[in-house]
C-alpha positions in Angstrom: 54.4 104.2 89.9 56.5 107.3 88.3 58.8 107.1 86.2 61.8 109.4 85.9 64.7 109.7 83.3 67.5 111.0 84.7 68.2 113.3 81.9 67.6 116.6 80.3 69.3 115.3 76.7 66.0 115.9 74.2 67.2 112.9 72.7 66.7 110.6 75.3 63.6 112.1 75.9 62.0 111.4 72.3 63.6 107.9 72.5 61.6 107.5 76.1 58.3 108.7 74.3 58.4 106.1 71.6 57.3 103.7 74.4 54.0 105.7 75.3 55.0 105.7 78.7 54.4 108.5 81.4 57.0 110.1 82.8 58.8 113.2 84.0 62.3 114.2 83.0 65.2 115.6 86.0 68.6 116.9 85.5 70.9 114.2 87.4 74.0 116.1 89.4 76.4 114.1 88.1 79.9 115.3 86.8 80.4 113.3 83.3 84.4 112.4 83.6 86.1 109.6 83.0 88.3 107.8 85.9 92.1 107.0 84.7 92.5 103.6 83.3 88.8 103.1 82.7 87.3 101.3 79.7 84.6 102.6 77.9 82.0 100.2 78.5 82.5 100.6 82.2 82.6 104.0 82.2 79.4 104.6 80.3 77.7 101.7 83.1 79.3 104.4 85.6 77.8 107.0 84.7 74.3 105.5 83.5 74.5 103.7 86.9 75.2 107.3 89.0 72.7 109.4 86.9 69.9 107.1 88.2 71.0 106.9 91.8 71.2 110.5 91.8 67.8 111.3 91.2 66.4 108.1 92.8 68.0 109.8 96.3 65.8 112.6 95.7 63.1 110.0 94.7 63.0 106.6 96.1 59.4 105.6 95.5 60.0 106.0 91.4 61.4 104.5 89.0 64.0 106.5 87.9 66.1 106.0 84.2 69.6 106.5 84.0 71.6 106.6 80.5 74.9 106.9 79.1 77.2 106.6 76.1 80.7 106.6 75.5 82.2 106.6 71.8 86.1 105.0 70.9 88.4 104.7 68.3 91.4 103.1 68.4 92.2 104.0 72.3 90.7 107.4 72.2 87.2 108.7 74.0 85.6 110.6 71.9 83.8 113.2 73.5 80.7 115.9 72.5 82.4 118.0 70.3 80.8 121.4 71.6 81.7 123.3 68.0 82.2 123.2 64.7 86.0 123.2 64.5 86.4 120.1 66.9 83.5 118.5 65.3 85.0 118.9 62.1 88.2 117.8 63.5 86.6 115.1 65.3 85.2 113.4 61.8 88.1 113.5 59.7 89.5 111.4 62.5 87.1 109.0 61.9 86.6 109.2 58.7 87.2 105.7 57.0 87.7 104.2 60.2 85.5 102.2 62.8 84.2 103.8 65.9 82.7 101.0 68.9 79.6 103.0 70.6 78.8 102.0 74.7 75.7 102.8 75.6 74.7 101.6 79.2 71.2 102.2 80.9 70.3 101.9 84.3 66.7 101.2 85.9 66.7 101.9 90.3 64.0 102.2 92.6 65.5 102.4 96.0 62.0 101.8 97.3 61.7 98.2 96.1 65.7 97.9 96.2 66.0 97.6 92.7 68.4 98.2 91.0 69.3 96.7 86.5 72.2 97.9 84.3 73.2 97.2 81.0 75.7 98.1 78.0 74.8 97.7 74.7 77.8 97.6 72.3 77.1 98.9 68.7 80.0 99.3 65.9 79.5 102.0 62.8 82.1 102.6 59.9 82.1 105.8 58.4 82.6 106.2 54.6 85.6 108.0 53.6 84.5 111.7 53.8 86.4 114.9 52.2 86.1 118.1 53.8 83.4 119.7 51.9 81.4 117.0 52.9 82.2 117.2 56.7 81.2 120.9 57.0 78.3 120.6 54.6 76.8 117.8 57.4 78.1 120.1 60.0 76.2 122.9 59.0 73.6 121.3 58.2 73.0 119.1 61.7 75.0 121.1 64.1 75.8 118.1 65.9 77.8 119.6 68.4 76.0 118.0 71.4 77.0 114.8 70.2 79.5 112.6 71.0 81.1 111.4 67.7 79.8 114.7 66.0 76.5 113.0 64.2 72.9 112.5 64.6 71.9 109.3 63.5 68.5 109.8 63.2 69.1 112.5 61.1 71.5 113.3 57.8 74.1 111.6 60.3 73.3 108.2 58.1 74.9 109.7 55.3 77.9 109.7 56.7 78.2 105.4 57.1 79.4 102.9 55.2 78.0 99.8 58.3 76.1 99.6 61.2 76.4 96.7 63.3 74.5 96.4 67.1 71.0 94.7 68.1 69.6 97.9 69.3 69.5 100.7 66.8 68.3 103.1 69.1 71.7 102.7 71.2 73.4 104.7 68.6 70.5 107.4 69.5 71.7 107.3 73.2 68.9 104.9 74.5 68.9 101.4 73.7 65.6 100.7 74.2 64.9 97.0 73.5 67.1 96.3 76.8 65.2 98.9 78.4 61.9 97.4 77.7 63.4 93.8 78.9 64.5 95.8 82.1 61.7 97.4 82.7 59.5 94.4 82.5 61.8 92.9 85.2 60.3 95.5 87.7 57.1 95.0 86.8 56.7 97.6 84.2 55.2 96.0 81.2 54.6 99.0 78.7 52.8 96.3 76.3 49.8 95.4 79.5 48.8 98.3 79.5 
């Protein structure tokens, strides 16, 4: 059976590989927007949920992975910052403060009629940082495809004072633990061999 992540983020990608699995990587057509009045959660279930479907149209017989995340503080979506003056921007606002991470994955195979989605919540506090120390991290990282403007598998832990979530590898855009469980729940089980 293939299996497909409906994704081109390098991120998810190396997250995928840690499970020694097979698979091939397509760019979902899906416009990443938010719909008025939607919560984070749902929206990042939306859009892990159409990713998928769109490349299991193109592929039914597979397996296909779908994955987003959304990142909030205090009523505000905070998006990929896309440079380093909104980055900067983005982590003074949140500097001190809590931020609530959404990240929801999606398994379908329209083949079999499957079809498993998840979100898996995961809290961080950032430390209080001073602006030196935001554009050091900045230059250093260049998270700028990123949203909340940090790479938590890289310097990015620097920047927190708490984690809290089951699934560290939410935070990385892929929570994998649930994907395992899901996977295994259409037959996939990456420890059998």
């Amino acid at each position: 059976m293939d299996i497909i992540l409906a994704s081109t983020s390098p991120y998810r990608r190396r997250l995928l590989e840690r499970l020694q699995l097979s698979f091939s990587c397509i760019s979902p057509e899906v416009e990443e927007i938010s719909v008025s009045g939607e919560m984070p959660a749902a929206m990042a279930k939306r859009l892990a949920l159409l990713k998928a479907q769109s490349v299991a149209e193109r592929y039914p017989d597979a397996v296909v992975i779908g994955s987003d995340q959304v990142a909030f503080i205090e009523g505000s979506i905070l998006g990929k910052p896309g440079s380093f003056d909104r980055a900067k921007a983005q982590l003074r606002s949140c500097s001190g403060r809590a931020v609530q991470f959404y990240t929801a994955v999606a398994v379908v195979c329209l083949d079999r009629g499957l079809e498993r989605l998840h979100v898996e919540p995961f809290n961080v506090r950032l430390r209080v940082l001073n602006d030196i120390q935001i554009s050091n991290y900045l230059r250093r990282e260049q998270p700028y495809d990123c949203a909340g403007s940090f790479k938590i598998e890289g310097l990015g832990i620097a920047l927190f004072e708490s984690l809290t979530g089951n699934d560290p590898t939410s935070l990385e855009g892929l929570p994998l633990i649930k994907l395992i469980e899901l996977l295994t729940e259409v037959g996939l089980d990456i420890l059998q061999g």
